[in-house]
C-alpha positions as CSV (number, residue, x, y, z in Angstrom):
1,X,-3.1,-6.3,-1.6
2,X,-5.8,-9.6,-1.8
3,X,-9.3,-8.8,-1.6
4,X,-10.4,-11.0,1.6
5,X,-14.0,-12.0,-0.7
6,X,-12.7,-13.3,-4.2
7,X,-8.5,-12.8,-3.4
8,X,-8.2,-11.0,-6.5
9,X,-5.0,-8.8,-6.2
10,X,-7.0,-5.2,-7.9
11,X,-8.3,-3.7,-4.6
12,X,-8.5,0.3,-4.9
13,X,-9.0,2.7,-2.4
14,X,-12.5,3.9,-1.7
15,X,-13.2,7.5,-0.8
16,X,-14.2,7.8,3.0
17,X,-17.8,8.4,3.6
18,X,-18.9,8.5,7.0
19,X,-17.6,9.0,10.6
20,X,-17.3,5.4,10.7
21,X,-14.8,6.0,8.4
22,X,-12.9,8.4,9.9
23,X,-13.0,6.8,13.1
24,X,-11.5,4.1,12.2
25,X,-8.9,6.0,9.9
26,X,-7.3,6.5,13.6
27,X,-5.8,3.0,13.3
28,X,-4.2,4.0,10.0
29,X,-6.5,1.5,8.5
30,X,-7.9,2.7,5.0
31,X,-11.2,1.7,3.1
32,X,-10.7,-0.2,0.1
33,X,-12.7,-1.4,-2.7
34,X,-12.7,-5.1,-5.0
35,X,-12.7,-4.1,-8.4
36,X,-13.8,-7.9,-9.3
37,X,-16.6,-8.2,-6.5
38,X,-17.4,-4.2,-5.2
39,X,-16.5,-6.0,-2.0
40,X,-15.4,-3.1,0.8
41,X,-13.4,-3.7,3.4
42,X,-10.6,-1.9,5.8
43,X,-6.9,-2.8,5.4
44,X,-3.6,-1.3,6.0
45,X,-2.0,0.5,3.2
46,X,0.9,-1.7,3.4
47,X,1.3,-5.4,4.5
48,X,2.9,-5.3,8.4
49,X,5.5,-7.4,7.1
50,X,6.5,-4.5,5.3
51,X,5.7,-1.4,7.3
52,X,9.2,-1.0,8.1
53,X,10.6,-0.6,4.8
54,X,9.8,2.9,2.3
55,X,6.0,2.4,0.3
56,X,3.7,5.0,-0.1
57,X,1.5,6.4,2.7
58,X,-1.9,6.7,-0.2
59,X,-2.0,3.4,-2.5
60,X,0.6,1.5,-0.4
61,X,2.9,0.9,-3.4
62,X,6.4,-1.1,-2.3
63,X,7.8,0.1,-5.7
64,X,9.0,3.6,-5.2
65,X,11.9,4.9,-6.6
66,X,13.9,8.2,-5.5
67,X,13.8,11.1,-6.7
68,X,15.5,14.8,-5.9
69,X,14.4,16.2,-2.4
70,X,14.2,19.6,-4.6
71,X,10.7,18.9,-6.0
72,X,8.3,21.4,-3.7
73,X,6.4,18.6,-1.9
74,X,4.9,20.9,0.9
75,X,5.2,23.9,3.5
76,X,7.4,21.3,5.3
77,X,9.7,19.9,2.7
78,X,12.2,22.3,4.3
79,X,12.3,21.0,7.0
80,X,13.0,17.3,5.7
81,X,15.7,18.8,3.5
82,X,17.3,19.9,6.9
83,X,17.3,16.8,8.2
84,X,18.6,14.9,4.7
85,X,15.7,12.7,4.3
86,X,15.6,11.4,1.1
87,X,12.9,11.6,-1.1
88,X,10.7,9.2,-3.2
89,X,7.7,9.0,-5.9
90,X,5.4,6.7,-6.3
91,X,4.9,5.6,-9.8
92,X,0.9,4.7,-10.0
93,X,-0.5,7.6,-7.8
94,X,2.0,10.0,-9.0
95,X,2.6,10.7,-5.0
96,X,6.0,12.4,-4.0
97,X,7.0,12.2,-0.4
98,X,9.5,11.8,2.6
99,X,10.9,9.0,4.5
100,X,13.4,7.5,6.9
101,X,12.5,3.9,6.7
102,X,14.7,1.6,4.9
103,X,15.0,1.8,1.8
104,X,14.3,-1.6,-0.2
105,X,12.9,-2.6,-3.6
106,X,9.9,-5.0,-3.4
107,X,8.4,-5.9,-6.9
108,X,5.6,-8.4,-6.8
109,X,6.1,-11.1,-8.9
110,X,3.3,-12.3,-11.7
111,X,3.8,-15.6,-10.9
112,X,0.2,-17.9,-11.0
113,X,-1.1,-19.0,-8.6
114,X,-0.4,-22.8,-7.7
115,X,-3.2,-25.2,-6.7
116,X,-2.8,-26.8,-3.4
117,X,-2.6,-31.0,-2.8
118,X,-5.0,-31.8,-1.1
119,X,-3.9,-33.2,2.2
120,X,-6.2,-35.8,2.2
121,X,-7.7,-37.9,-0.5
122,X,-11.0,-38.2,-0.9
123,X,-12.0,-41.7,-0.7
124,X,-14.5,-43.2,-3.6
C-alpha cells in the first residue's frame, strides 16, 4: 500500500467516522491514514491484482501463513470446518480467519527505489 500524497509505503487504517464512511465501506473500500503526511484517503485492502489470492480482510496483509482450523475463530467456524476451508493468521494484526482463494506467498521486497531517466534531456 503507497500513500497516493508522499508514496510512502506506511499507510494505516483509520477508524471510520461518519456515514460517509460507511457509505462508502459498501464498495469494500476502507479509510486509510499516511503515517508520513496524515494524508486520508480510501483504498482497497488489497491491490486488485491480488484480490484473488489469500490476504487478510482488516490490514490487507499478502503474508499469511496457515494455521489449524481448530482455533475458535467465531459462531461460524463450524461451519467452514464442514466445508474444509483452511485457515490462516495474519502476522501484524494478529487476525485469524477463513478462506477459499488461492493460496500464494507474496512478500514485498525492500528493494529502493530507482530513479527514473528522464526521457527527455533538458536542453542548456
Amino acid at each position: 500500500m503507497l500513500c497516493p500524497v508522499c508514496h510512502s509505503d506506511s499507510p494505516r487504517r483509520s477508524r471510520r467516522s461518519g456515514a460517509k464512511d460507511y457509505i462508502v465501506g459498501l464498495t469494500r473500500l476502507r479509510p486509510w491514514r499516511c503515517r508520513i503526511c496524515e494524508t486520508r484517503f480510501y483504498a482497497w485492502a488489497a491491490p486488485i491484482g491480488y484480490v484473488g489470492y489469500v490476504h487478510c480482510g482488516m490490514c490487507g496483509n499478502l503474508d499469511v501463513t496457515r494455521i489449524s482450523s481448530e482455533h475458535g475463530m467465531g459462531m461460524l467456524s463450524w461451519v467452514y470446518r464442514l466445508l474444509r476451508a483452511p485457515a490462516y493468521r495474519c502476522a501484524p494484526c494478529r487476525n485469524r480467519f477463513f478462506s477459499f482463494r488461492v493460496y500464494r506467498r507474496i512478500v514485498a521486497t525492500p528493494e529502493p527505489l530507482q530513479p527514473r531517466p528522464q526521457s527527455h534531456p533538458i536542453a542548456q
